[in-house]
N, C-alpha and C positions, 0 to 999 in steps of 0.2 A: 504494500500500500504506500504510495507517495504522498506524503504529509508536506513537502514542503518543495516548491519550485521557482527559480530565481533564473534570470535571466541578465550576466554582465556583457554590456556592453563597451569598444572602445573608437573611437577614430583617432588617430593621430594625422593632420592636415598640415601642418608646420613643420621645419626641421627642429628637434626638441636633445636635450641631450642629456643623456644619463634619466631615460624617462620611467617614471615609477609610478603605476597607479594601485590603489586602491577600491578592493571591494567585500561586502561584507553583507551577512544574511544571518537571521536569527533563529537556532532552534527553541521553539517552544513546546515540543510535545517530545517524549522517547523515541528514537530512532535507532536501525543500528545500521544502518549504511548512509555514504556522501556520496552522487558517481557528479564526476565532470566530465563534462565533452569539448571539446578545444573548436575554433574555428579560425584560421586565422587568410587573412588574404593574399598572400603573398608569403616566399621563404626570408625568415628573418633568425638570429640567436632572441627564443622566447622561452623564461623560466616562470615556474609558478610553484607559489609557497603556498600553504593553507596552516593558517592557527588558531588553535581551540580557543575557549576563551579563558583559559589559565597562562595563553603566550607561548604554550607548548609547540612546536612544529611538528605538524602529522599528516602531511603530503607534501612530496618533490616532484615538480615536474617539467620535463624541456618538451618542447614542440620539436618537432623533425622525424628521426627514427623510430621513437616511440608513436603505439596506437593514440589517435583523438579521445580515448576514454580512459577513464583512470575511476577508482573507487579508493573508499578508506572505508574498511570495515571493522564491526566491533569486532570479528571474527579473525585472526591472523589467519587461517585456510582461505578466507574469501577476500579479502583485500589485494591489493595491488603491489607490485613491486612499489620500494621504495616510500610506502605511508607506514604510519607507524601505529597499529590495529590498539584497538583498545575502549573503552567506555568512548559514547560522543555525546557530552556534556549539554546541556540547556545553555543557552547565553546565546551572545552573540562571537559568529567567527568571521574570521577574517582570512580576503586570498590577497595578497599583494603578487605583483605580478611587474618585471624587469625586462624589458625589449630594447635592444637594438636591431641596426640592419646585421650585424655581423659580427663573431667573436672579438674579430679585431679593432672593431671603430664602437665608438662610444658614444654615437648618434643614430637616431631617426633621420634621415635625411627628406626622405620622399614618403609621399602616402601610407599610412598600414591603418586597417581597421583589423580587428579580433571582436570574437565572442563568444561567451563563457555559458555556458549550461548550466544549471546547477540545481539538482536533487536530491533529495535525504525522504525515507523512508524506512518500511519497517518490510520482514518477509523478503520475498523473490525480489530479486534487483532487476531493474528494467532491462528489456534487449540492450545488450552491447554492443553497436554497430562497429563492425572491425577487432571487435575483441578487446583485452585487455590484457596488460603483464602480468601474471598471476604471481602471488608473492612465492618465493623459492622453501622449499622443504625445509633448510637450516633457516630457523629464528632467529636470528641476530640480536634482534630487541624486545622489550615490553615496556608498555604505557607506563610513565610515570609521570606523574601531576608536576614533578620539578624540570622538568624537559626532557629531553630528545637526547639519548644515550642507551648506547650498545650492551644494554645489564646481560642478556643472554649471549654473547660472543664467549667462546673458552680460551684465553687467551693463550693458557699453561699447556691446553691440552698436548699432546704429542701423538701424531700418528706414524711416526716411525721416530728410534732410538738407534743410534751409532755414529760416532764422527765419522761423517766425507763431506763431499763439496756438493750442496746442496740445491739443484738447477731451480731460477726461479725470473720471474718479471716483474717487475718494479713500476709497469704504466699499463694500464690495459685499458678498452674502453665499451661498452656494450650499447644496446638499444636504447637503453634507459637515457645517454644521452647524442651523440652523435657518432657512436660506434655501427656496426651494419649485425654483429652478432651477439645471440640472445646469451644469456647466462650457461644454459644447457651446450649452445653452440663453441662458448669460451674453453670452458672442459671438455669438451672434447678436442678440441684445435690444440690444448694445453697438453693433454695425456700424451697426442701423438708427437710433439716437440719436445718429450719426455718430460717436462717440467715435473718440480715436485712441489712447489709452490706461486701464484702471483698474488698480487694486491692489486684489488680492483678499485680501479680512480676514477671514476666517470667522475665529466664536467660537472662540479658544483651542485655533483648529488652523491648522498652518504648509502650506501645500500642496507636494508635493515633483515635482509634474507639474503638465504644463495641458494641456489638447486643442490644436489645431492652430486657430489663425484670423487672420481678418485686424488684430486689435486687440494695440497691445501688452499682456502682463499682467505684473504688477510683484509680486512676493512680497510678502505682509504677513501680520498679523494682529491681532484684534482679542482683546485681552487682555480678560478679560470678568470683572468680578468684583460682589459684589452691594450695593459700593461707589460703581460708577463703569467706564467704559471709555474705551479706548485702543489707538488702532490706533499698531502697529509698521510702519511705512512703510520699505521695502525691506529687511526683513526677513533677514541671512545667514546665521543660527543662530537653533536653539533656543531661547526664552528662558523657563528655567523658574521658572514662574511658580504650581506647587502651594502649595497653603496648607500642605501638610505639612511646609513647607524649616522649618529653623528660627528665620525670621526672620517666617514665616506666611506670606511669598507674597503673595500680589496682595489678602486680607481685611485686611493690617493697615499701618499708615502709613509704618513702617521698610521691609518686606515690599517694600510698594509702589515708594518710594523707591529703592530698589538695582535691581528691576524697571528703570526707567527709567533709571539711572545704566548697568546690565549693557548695555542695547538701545543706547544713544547711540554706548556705549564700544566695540560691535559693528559702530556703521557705518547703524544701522537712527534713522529720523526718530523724534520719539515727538509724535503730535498725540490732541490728549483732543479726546472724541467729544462729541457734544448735553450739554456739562457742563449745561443749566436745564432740562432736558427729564426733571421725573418721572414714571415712579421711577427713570428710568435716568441720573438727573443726577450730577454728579461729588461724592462727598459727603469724599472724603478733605481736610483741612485743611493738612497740613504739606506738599504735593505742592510741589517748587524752582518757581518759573516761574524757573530760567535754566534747567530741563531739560527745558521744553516747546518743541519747535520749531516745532508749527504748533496751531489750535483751528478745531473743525470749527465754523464759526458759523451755519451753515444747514445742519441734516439735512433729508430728506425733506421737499420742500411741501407733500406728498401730506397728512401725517397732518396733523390738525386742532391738537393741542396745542403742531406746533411753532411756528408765528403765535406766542406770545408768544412758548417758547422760544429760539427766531429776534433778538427783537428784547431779550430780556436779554444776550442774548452778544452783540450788536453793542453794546449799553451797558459791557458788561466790558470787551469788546475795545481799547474805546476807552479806559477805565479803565485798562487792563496797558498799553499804548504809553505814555497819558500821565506813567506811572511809569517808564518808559524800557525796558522790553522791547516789542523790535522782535520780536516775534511774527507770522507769516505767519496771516491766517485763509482758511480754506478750505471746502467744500462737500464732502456726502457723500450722493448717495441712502439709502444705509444700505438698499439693495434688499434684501426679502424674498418677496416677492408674483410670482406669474408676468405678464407686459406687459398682460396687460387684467383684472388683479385690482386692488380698490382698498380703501382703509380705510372707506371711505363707501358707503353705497346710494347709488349712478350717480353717486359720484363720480370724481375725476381717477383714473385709474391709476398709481400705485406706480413710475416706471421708472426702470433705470438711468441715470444722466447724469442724472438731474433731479433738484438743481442740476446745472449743467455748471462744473467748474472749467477753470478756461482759464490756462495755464501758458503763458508767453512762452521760446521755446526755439530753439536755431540745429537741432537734428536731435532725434530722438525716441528716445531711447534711457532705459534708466531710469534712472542713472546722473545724465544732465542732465537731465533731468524733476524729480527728488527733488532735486536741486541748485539749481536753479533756483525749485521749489517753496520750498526754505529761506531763499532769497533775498525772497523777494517778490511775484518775477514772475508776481503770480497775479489773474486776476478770477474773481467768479463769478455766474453770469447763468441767468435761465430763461428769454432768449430774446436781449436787445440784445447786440449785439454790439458790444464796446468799443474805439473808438481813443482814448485818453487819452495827449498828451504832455504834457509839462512841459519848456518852452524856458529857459534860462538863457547869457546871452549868447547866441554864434550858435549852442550846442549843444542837441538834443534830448534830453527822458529820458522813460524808461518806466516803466510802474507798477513802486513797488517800491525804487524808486534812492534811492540815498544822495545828496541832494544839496549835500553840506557843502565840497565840492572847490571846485565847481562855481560856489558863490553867493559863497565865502572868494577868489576869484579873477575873477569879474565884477561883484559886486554882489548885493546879498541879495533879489533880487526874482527870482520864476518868473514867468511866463505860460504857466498850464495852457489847456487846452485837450480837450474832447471832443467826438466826432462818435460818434452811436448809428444802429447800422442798426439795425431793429425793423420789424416789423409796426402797432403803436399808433400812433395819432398822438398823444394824451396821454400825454407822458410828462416827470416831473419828474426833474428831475436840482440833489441835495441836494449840496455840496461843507462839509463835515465839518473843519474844522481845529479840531484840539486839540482833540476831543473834543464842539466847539459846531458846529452848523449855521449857516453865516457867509455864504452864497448860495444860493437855486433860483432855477431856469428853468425855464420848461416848453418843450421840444421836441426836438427831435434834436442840437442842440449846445449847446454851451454852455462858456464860458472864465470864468476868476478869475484873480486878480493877486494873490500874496502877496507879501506886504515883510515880511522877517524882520532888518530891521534891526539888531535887539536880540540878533543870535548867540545868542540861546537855543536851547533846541533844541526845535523844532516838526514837527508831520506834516499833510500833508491826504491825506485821500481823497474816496471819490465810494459817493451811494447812490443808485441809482436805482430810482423808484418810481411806480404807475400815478395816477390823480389821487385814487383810493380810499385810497391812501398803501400799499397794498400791495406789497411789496419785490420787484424784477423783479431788480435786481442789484448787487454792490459791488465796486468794487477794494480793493486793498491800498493803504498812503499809499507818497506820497515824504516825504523828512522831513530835516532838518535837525540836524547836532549831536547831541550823545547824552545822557543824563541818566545819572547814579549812581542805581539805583533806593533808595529806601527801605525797603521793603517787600520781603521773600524767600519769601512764600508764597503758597500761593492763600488760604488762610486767610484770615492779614495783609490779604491785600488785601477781602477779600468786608468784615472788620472795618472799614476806612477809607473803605470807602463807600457804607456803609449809612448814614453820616451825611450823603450825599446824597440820600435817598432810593432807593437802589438795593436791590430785595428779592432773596434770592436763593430 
């Protein structure tokens, strides 16, 4: 029975910017379902929030991939991906709703109308034309009257036990927001890329379910603004990030700033995404580098533009260590494509896990996955498979390791060491200290000798690349001693070394 029917409408006729509307309807009778149906005229980036009237948020939703219908039900089996099931309170709620023409501009330019459907009722839910995302078998959450947070996620859990290098993706993205594959679809594309874990980021939506499969998945999201992005890595709340707050939200540099200080201080990683990659590069200046815990330094191979991309963020990256943040870099497909779609006529396919980050870890839970990720313990490869030690005295170490104890108590020399399983037989392997390229080899091993006699504080790692020089894969360093950085910005820093020749 449909007790209650609202119909929002909008025209936008002017260029408007950063345009925010509001709309709101009043339950007054018991219900246990909301459905909305979207209309909109033209493709544009369109989000939509819905909040009870305790302020709670209990639907996400983007316009594009996703169906025109969406529900919130009391029911978590019958609700919708992405709302957050539970009692639906008397009062009045509220849907605010965030349009521009497009991810990257921060205007309405030309014409848009939309409109909003809007029904609450009791019983059988009305025909869904088109369907809906049905919420996924794992609960992730439960209603609570103090907001929007992941109570049911297991963080600890562990579905497997043993140290190895544990294959996983760090950026994914589904229907929910501008991805082409379903959650069901992700897992599987996942299994057969062998992964054993990814973190699901869709745009500036927190998922509160997952389907059932053999892959672990790790809450994220990918904070999306026409600045710059940034995935929230184990994500246990909300993090609101409207440009309507008063501080503007994720358009403006404070905004941003608290964004990230809010996310850290929640427990959730904060790692910036293709920061050289335009137009979706990081353009914000005052962002902390001590409130970045990881930098995604290889998105997608697939696309053509990130090749250089690619190879300025391994120049930054090397930049931010040499200043003394021990920043983890990592790999993200940043999957949108279905497994045999590609950016190129008959080129590579688009797939999850490519790159493959490869996390060093005693069990697979996400909990030590993101722990471990913050640590170091990371490579990332599109194919060799890395054994990298670093001996010091009779002790071994693994990518990542602090080795200050270590050298302070036998002597300041390592004897690194790599073994590469690979298909190639051409293959160079670059060993990177401090920033300079200080040895290659070419072929499946390959060892260096650092003497850091000088207690200064130094790092190496490892690039490995085809004899084309094209980038197959890199570790993280070990490193030595710590520096006082100089420099407290990303700004600051892009300014100090440009007089290296570094363009950003």
């Amino acid at each position: 029975m449909i007790k209650t029917t609202q119909q929002f409408h909008q025209k936008i006729t002017d260029e408007r910017q950063l345009p925010t509307f509001y709309h709101s309807f009043t339950l007054t009778e018991e219900t246990n379902w909301i459905y909305f149906e979207t209309k909109i005229s033209r493709p544009c980036w369109f989000s939509m929030l819905l909040f009870d009237p305790n302020g709670v948020l209990r639907l996400q939703y983007m316009y594009g991939k996703s169906p025109r219908g969406i529900v919130l039900h009391q029911d978590a089996e019958q609700s919708s991906a992405a709302t957050l099931p539970g009692p639906l309170d008397l009062g009045e709620w509220t849907v605010e709703v965030y349009v521009t023409d497009k991810p990257t501009s921060d205007k309405v330019e030309k014409e848009l109308e939309y409109e909003i459907a809007c029904e609450a009722g009791s019983g059988e839910l009305p025909a869904v034309a088109g369907g809906i995302i049905p919420a996924g078998a794992q609960k992730w959450a439960k209603y609570d009257p103090n907001g929007f947070v992941l109570n049911s996620y297991h963080w600890d859990a562990a579905t497997e036990t043993g140290e190895r290098w544990y294959k996983g993706d760090f950026h994914t993205h589904t229907i929910l927001s501008d991805g082409s594959m379903t959650q069901e679809a992700n897992l599987k594309s996942a299994q057969s890329q062998e992964l054993d874990f990814f973190v699901a980021t869709d745009h500036n939506i927190i998922s509160t379910s997952w389907a059932e499969g053999e892959t672990l998945v790790i809450p994220g999201i990918e904070i999306t603004s026409t600045k710059g992005h940034w995935n929230a890595l184990g994500v246990k709340k909300w993090i609101d990030y409207r440009p309507s707050r008063e501080d503007g939200g994720f358009e403006t540099e404070q905004g941003m700033n608290n964004l990230l200080k809010e996310a850290k201080e929640s427990g959730a990683l904060c790692s910036m995404n293709h920061p050289f990659l335009a137009p979706w590069q990081w353009q914000m200046k005052q962002t902390p580098l001590a409130e970045i815990d990881s930098i995604e330094i290889w998105n997608d191979p697939t696309f053509l533009d990130n090749v250089q991309a690619t190879e300025k963020a391994l120049q930054f990256w090397s930049h931010i260590w040499n200043e003394g943040y021990t920043i983890t870099g990592v790999g993200g497909s940043d999957s949108h494509l279905l497994p045999h779609e590609s950016y190129e006529t008959d080129g590579e396919p688009s797939l999850i896990g490519d790159p493959g980050t490869f996390v060093w870890a005693d069990r697979l839970s996400a909990s030590v996955i993101l722990e471990n990720m913050k640590k170091g313990h990371v490579y990332v490869s599109r194919g060799p498979v890395v054994d990298f030690t670093a001996q010091v005295g009779e002790k071994q170490y693994r990518i990542g390791e602090d080795l200050t104890d270590a050298m302070n108590q036998n002597g300041y020399q390592a004897f690194c060491k790599i073994t590469l399983q690979h298909d190639h037989e051409d293959v160079n392997v670059q060993w990177i200290e401090d920033g300079k390229k200080v040895h290659e080899e070419r072929g499946h091993s390959s060892s260096f000798t650092v003497n850091w006699k000088d207690k200064a504080y130094h790092w190496l790692r490892l690039e490995i690349r085809n004899v084309s020089g094209e980038l197959l894969a890199f570790s993280n360093p070990v490193y030595y001693g710590k520096k006082q950085p100089k420099v407290q910005t990303w700004g600051e820093l892009l300014e100090k070394v440009r007089v290296t020749g570094f363009e950003n």
